[in-house]
MARVEX-732895 format. One line per field, with one value per residue (C-alpha): residue in three letters; residue number from 1; x, y, z. Coordinates in steps of 0.05 Angstrom, whole numbers, plus 5000, padded with zeros to 4 digits. Layout:
N
rest = ALA, ...
nr = NUM, ...
u = X, ...
v = Y, ...
w = Z, ...
REM end
This chain:
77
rest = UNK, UNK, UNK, UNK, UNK, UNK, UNK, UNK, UNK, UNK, UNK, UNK, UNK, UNK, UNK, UNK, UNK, UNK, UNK, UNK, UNK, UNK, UNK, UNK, UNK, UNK, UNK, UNK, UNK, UNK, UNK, UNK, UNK, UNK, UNK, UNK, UNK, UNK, UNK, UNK, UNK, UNK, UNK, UNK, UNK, UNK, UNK, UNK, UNK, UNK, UNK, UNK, UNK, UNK, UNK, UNK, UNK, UNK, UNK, UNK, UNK, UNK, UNK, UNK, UNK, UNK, UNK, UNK, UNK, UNK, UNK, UNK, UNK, UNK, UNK, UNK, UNK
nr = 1, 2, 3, 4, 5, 6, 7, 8, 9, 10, 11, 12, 13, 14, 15, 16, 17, 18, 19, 20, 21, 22, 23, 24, 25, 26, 27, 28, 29, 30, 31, 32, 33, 34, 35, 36, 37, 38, 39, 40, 41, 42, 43, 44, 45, 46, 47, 48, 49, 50, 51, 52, 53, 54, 55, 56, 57, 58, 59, 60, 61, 62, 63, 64, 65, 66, 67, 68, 69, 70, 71, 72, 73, 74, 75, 76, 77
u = 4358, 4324, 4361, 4379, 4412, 4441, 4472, 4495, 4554, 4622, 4633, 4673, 4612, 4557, 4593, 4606, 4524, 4510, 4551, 4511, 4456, 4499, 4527, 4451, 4444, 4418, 4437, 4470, 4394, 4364, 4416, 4413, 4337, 4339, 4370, 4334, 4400, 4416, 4478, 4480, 4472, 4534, 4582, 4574, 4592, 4654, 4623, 4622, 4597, 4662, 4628, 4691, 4686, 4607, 4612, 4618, 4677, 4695, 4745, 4796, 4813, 4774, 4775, 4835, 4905, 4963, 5028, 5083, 5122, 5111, 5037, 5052, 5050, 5116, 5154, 5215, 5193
v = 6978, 6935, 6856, 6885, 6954, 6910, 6855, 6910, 6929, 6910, 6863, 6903, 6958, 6886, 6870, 6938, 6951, 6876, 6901, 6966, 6914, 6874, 6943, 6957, 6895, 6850, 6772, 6749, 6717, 6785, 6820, 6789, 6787, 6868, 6866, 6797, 6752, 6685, 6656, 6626, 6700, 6720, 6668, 6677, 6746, 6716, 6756, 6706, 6710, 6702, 6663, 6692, 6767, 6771, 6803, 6801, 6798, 6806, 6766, 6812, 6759, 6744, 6723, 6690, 6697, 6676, 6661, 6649, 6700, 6694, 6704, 6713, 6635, 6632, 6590, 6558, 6474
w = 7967, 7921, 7900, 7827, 7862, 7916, 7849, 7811, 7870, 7861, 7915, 7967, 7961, 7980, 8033, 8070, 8051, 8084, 8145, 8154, 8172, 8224, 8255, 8260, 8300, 8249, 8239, 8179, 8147, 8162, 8128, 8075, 8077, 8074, 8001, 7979, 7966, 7981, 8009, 7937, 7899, 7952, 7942, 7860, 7875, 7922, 7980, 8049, 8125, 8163, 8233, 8278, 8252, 8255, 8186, 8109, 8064, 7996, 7963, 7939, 7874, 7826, 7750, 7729, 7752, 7715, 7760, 7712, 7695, 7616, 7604, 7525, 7514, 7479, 7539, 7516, 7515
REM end
């Protein structure tokens, strides 16, 4: 898989590919060497090396999340 294939993924889908490589017996640099990314490329796409799993994750959140419980912006003052 080429870096622009491997950028296009959501994040879940990088991080299981990334994992193929460790399954395979791969370290995390030659994982990442196999698609062409950078730990900088990865944590713009909120995918990280997790150093007690052995393996990649996905952040689940992303974008922004709005808490309150009136999201129309018409909150009494």
């Amino acid at each position: 898989m080429e870096r622009e294939e491997f950028m296009a993924l959501e994040s879940p889908k990088k991080a299981e590919v990334l994992n193929a490589f460790i399954e395979e017996g791969k370290s995390q640099k030659e994982a990442m060497a196999e698609v062409g990314v950078t730990i900088k490329d990865l944590m713009k796409t909120q995918v990280f090396f997790s150093k007690t799993e052995g393996k990649f994750a996905a952040n689940a959140v992303g974008g922004f999340s709005n808490f309150h419980s009136d999201s129309t912006g018409e909150a009494v003052k």
